[in-house]
Backbone as a ProteinNet text record, in pm:
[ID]
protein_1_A
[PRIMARY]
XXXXXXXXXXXXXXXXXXXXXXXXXXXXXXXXXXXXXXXXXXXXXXXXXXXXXXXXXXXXXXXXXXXXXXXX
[TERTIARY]
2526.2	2410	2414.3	2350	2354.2	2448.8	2563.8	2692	2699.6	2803.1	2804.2	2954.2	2904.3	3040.5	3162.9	3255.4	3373.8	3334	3263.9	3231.4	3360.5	3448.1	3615.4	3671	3649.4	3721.8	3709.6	3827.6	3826.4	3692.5	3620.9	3504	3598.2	3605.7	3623.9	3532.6	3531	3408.5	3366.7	3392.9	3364.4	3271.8	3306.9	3224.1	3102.8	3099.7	3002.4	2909.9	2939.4	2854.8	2782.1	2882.7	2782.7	2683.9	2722.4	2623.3	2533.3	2542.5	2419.4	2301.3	2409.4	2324.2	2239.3	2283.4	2252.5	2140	2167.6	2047	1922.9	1937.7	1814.4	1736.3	1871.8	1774.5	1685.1	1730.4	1642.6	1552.8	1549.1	1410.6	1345.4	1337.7	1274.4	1201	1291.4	1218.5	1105.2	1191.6	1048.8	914.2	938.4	808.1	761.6	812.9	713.1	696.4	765.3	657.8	583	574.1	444.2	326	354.6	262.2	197.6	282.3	244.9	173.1	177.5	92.3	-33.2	-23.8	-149	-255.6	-189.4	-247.3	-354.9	-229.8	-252.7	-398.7	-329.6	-483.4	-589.1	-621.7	-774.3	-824.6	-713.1	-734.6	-834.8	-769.7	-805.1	-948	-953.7	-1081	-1201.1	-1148.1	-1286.9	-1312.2	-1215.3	-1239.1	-1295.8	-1285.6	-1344.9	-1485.2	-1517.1	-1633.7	-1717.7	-1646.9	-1734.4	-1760.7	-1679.1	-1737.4	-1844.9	-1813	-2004.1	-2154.2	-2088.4	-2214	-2242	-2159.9	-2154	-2243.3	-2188.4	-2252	-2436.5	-2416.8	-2607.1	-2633.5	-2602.2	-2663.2	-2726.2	-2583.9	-2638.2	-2745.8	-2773.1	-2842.3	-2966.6	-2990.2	-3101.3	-3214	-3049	-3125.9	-3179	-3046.7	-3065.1	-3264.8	-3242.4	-3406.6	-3544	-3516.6	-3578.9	-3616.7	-3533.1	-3527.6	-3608.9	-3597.2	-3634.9	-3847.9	-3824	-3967.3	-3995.2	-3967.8	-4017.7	-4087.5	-3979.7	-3982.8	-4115.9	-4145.1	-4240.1	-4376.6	-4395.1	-4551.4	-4603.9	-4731.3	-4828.8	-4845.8
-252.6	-339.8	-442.6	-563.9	-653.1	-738.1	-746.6	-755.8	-876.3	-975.2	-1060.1	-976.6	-1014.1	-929.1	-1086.8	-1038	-1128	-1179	-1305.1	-1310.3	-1345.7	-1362	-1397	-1284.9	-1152.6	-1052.5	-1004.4	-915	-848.4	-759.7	-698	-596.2	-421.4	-386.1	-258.5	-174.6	-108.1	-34.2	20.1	93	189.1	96.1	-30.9	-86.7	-129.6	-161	-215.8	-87.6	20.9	140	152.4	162.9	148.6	91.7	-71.6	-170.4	-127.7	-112.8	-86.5	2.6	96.3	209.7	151.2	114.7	74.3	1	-99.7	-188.5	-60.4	-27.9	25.7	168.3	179.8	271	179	16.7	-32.2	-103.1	-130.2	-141.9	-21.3	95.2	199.9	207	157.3	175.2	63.5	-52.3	-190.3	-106.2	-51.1	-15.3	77.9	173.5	333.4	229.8	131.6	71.7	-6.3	-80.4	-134	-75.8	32.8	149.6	187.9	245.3	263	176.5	24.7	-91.2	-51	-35.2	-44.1	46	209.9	307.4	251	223.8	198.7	108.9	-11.2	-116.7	-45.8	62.6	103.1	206.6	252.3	372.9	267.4	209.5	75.9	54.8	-7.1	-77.3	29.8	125.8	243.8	286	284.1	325.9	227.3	85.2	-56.3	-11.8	3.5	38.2	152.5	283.9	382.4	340.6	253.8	222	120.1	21.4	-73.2	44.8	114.8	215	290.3	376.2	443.7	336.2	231.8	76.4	60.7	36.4	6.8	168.3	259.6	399.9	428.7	397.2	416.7	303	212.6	70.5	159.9	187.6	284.1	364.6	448.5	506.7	522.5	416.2	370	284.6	215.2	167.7	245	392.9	521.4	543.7	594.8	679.9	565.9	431.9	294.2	282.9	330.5	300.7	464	552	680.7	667.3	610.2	632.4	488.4	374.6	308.5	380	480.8	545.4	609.1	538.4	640.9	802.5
-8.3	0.2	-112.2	-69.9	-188.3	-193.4	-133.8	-107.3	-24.7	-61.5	78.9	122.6	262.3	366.5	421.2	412.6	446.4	601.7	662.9	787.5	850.2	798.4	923.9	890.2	900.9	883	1038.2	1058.8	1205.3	1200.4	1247.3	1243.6	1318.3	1252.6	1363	1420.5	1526.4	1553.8	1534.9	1383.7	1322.5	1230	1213.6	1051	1123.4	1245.4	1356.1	1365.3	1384	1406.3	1276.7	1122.9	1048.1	1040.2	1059	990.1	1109.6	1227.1	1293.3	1270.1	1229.2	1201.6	1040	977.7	840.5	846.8	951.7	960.2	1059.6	1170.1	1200.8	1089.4	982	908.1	782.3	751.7	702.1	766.2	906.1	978.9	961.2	1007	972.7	854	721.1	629.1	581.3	626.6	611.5	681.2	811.7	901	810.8	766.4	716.7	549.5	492.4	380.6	410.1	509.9	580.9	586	666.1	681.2	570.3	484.4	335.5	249.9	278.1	249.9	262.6	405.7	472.2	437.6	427.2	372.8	234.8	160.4	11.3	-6.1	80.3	98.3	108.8	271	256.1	159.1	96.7	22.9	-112.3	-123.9	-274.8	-216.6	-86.5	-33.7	-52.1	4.6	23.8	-153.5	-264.4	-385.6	-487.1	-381.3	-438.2	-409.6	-266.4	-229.5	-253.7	-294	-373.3	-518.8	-591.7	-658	-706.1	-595.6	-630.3	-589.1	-494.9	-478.1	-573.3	-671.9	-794.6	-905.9	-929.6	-984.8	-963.8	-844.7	-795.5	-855.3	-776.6	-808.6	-1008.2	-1033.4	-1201.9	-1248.1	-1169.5	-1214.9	-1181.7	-1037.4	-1044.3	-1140.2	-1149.4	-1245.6	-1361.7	-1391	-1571.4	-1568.1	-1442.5	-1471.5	-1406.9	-1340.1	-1336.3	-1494	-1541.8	-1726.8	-1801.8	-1744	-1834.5	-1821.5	-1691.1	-1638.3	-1686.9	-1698.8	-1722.7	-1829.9	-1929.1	-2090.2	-2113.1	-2047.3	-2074	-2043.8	-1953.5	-1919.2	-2025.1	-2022.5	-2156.4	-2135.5
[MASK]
++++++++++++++++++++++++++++++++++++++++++++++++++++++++++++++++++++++++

């Protein structure tokens, strides 16, 4: 990999089977890190989003304890 390949070289069918095979095992892998993108994204989104709710929640309460502590 990484490699440039000699393009006027004979191919034999053996180097042809590799590279085939080579290439559909790095499609495979673009797809399952795609996937893995994707995972990653909502996992982030929903932990973006528990945390503004965690955020308002403590705002809450911080001005609960605020209004407590002002009553005669």
């Amino acid at each position: 990999m990484g490699q440039i390949r000699d393009l006027e070289t004979q191919w034999t069918d053996e180097s042809i089977e590799r590279i085939t095979t080579e290439n559909a095992s790095l499609k495979q892998r673009v797809r399952q890190l795609a996937q893995d993108k994707r995972t990653l994204e909502e996992r982030l989104q929903a932990a973006r989003s528990n945390t503004r709710f965690q955020d308002r929640r403590i705002s809450q309460l911080e001005a609960q304890l605020r209004d407590a502590g002002q009553k005669p």
